[in-house]
C-alpha positions in Angstrom: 0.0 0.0 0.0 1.3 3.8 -0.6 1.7 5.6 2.3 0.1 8.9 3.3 3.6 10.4 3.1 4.4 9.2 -0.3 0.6 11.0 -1.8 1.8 14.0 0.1 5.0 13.8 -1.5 5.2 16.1 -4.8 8.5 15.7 -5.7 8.4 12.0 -5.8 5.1 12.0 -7.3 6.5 14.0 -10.0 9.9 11.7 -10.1 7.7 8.5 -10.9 5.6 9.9 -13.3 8.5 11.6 -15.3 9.8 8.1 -15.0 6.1 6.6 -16.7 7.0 9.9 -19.5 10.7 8.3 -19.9 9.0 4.6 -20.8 6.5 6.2 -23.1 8.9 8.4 -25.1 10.6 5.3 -25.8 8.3 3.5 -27.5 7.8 6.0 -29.5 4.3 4.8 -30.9 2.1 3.0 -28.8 -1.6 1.3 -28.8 -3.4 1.9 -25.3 -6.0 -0.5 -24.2 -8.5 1.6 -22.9 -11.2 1.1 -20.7 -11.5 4.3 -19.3 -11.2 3.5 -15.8 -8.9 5.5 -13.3 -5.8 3.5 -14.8 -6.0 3.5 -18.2 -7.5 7.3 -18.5 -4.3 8.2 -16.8 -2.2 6.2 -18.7 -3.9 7.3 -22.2 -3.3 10.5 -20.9 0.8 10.3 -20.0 0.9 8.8 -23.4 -0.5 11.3 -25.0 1.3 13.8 -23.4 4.4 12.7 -24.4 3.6 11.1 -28.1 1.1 12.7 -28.9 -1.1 11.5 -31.8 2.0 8.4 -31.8 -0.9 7.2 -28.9 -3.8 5.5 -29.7 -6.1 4.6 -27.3 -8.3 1.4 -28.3 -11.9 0.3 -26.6 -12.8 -3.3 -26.8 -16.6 -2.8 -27.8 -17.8 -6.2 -26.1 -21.0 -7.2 -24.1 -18.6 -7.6 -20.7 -18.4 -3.8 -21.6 -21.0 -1.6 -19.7 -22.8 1.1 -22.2 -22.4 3.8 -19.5 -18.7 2.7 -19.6 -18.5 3.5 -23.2 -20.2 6.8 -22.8 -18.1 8.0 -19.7 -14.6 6.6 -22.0 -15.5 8.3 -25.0 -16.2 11.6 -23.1 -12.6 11.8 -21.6 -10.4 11.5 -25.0 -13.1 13.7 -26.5 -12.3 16.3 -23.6 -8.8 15.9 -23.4 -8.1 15.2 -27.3 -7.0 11.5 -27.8 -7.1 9.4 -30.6 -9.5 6.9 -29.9 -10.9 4.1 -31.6 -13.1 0.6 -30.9 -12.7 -2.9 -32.0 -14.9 -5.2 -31.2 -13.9 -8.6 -29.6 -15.6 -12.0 -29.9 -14.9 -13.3 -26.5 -18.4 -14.6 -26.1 -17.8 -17.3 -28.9 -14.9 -18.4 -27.7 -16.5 -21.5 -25.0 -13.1 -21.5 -23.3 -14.5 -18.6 -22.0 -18.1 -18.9 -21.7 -17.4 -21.9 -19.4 -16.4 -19.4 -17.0 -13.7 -21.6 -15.1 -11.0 -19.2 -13.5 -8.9 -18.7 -16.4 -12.1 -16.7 -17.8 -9.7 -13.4 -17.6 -7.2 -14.7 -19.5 -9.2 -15.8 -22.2 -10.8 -12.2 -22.5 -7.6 -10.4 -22.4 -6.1 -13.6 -24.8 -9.0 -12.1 -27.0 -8.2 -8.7 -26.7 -4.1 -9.0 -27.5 -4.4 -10.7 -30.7 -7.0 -8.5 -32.2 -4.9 -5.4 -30.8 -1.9 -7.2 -32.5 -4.1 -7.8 -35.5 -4.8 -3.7 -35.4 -1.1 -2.7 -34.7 -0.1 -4.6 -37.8 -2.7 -2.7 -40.0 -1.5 0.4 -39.1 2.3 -0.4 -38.1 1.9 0.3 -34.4 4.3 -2.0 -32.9 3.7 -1.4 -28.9 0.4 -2.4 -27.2 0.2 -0.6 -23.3 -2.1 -1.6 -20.8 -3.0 -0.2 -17.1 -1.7 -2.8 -14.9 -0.8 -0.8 -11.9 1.7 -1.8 -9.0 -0.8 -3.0 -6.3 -2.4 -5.7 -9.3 0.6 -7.3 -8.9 -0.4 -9.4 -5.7 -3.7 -10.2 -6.7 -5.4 -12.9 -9.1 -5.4 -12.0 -12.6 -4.8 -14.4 -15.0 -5.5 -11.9 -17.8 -1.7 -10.5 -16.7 -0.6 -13.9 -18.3 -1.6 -12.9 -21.6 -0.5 -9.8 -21.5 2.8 -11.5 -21.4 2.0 -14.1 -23.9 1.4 -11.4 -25.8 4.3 -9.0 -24.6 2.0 -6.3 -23.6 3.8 -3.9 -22.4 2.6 -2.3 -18.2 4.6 0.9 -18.0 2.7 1.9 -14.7 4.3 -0.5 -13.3 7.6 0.0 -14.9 7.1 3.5 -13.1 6.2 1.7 -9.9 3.1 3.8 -9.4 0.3 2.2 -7.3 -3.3 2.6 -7.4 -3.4 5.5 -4.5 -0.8 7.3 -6.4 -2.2 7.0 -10.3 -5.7 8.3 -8.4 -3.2 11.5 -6.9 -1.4 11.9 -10.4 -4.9 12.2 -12.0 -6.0 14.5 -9.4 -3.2 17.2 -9.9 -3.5 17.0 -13.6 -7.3 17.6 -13.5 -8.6 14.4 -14.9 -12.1 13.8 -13.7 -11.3 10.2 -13.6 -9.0 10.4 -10.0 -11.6 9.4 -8.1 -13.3 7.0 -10.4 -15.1 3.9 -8.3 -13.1 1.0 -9.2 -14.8 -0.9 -12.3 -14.2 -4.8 -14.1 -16.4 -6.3 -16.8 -19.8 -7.3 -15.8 -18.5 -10.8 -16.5 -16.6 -10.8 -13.3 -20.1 -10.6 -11.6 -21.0 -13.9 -12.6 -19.8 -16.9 -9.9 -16.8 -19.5 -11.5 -19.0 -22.5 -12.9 -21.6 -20.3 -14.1 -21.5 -20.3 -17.6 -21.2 -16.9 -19.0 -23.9 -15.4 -21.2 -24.6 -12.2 -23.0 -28.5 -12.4 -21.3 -26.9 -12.6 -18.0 -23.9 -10.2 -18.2 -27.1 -7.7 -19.5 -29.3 -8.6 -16.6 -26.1 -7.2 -14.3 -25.4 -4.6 -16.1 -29.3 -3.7 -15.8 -29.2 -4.0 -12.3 -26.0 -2.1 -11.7 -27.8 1.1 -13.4 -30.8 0.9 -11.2 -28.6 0.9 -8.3 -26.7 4.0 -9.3 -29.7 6.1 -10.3 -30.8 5.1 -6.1 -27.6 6.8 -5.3 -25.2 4.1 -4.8 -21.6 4.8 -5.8 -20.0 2.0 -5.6 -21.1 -1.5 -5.6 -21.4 -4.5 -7.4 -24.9 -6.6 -8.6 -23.6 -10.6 -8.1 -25.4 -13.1 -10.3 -26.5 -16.5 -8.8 -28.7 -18.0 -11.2 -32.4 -17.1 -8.9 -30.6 -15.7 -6.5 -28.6 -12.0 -6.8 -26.0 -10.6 -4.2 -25.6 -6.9 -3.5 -22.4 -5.9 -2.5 -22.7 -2.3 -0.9 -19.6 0.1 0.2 -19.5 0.1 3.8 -19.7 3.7 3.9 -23.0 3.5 1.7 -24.0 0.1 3.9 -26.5 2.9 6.5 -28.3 4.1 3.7 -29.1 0.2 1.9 -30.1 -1.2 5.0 -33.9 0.2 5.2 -36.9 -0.7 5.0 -37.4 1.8 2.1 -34.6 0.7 0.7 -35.0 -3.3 0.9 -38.1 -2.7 -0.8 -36.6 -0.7 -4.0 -34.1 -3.5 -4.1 -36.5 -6.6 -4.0 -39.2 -4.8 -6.9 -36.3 -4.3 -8.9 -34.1 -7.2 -9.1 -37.4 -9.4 -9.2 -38.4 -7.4 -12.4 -34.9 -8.2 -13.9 -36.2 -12.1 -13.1 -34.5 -12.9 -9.7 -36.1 -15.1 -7.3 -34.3 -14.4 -4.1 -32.8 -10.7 -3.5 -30.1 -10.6 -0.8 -27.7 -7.6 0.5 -24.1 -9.0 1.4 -23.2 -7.8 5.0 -19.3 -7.7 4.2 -20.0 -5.3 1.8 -18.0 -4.6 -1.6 -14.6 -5.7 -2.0 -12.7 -6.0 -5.1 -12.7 -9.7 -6.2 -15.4 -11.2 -4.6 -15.5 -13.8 -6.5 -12.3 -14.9 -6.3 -12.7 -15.9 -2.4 -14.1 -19.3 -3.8 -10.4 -20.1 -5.3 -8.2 -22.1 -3.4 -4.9 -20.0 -4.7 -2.5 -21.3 -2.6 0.6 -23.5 -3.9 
């Protein structure tokens, strides 16, 4: 974790990300994959800063890919001026992943490399960038394996910059994503065994808009077949545990077709899901 001294630090805030320019400039012309959360808004930001229109920044347009996601990605290169472009990925007929067994990540991002490569070939962009930060280093993400099968290139963490610091970086250079709630595709809300469908990832997604329009800021809608799981920030929990509230819940996830509608008392927490795997060697 970054320490409180380190965010208050300017002079080494400004040392790392000189040292993020430094990797950039020497790439010289570089694809971003771009979903416009906090990470890779900041680092199709530093890349255009330093190469300019040499930096592309590249949106898989996929189902796992929120509509509201799109809309708030396409509004920051449009405010801030950077190339930007879509290709579409065909993860969902690919049963590898639609089996949804925990390599599911690494089949998506799998996906996403080799039509990135595909794109980079067509328009003789050698270097494909994605936000990895520092602190994703410890957790589970088996998409990180195909970045390296596909030498995708991390230059956050090249820079050493963590989460807490990428979020500071973002907030002194005026980005309006610095304090963007953290974000993965809706097929990450769907339990391992499930088997991954367009209908279901849409049902989530659904949900997940109804819940923000209430207010909520962050959160995530978990799909169990009959059943769905609300996972509510603990600073948000006093507000979702009403009786007003458990109503609003319970008439609209039954409209979306769930049986059972249930509010997780741990609240959110960034992969979930993953609590099920036995990741130990």
């Amino acid at each position: 974790m970054t320490s409180l001294v380190d965010l208050s630090n300017p002079a080494r805030l400004h040392e790392k990300q000189e040292k993020l320019f430094s990797v950039l400039r020497g790439l010289e012309r570089v694809m971003v994959a771009y979903s416009g959360g906090a990470d890779s808004a900041y680092l199709a930001w530093a890349a255009h800063q330093v190469l300019g229109g040499n930096a592309l920044a590249i949106t898989a347009d996929s189902a796992s890919l929120p509509e509201s996601h799109k809309r708030d990605a396409e509004s920051f290169v449009w405010q801030f001026g950077i190339p930007h472009d879509y290709i579409a990925t065909q993860e969902f007929d690919n049963p590898d992943y639609l089996k949804n067994d925990a390599n599911r990540c690494f089949h998506c991002k799998d996906e996403l490399f080799t039509t990135l490569e595909e794109l980079g070939r067509q328009r003789g962009i050698q270097h494909i960038i994605y936000g990895v930060n520092a602190d994703d280093l410890g957790d589970y993400r088996p998409g990180q394996n195909a970045a390296k099968l596909h030498q995708a290139k991390a230059p956050l963490v090249e820079a050493g910059l963590t989460k807490a610091e990428i979020r500071e970086l973002s907030r002194m250079a005026g980005l309006p994503t610095w304090d963007r709630p953290a974000s993965a595709c809706l097929s990450s809300r769907i339990p391992y065994g499930t088997p991954v469908t367009i209908q279901n990832v849409k049902t989530v997604e659904r949900g997940e808009e109804e819940l923000k329009a209430l207010g909520f800021r962050q959160f995530r809608v978990r799909h169990h077949g009959e059943l769905v799981r609300l996972e509510i920030a603990k600073d948000e929990m006093a507000k979702a545990l009403t009786p007003e509230m458990a109503l609003r819940f319970t008439a609209i996830f039954r409209e979306l077709g769930f049986q059972y509608v249930t509010l997780d008392l741990e609240g959110y927490r960034q992969g979930a899901m993953n609590e099920v795997l036995n990741l130990r060697k």
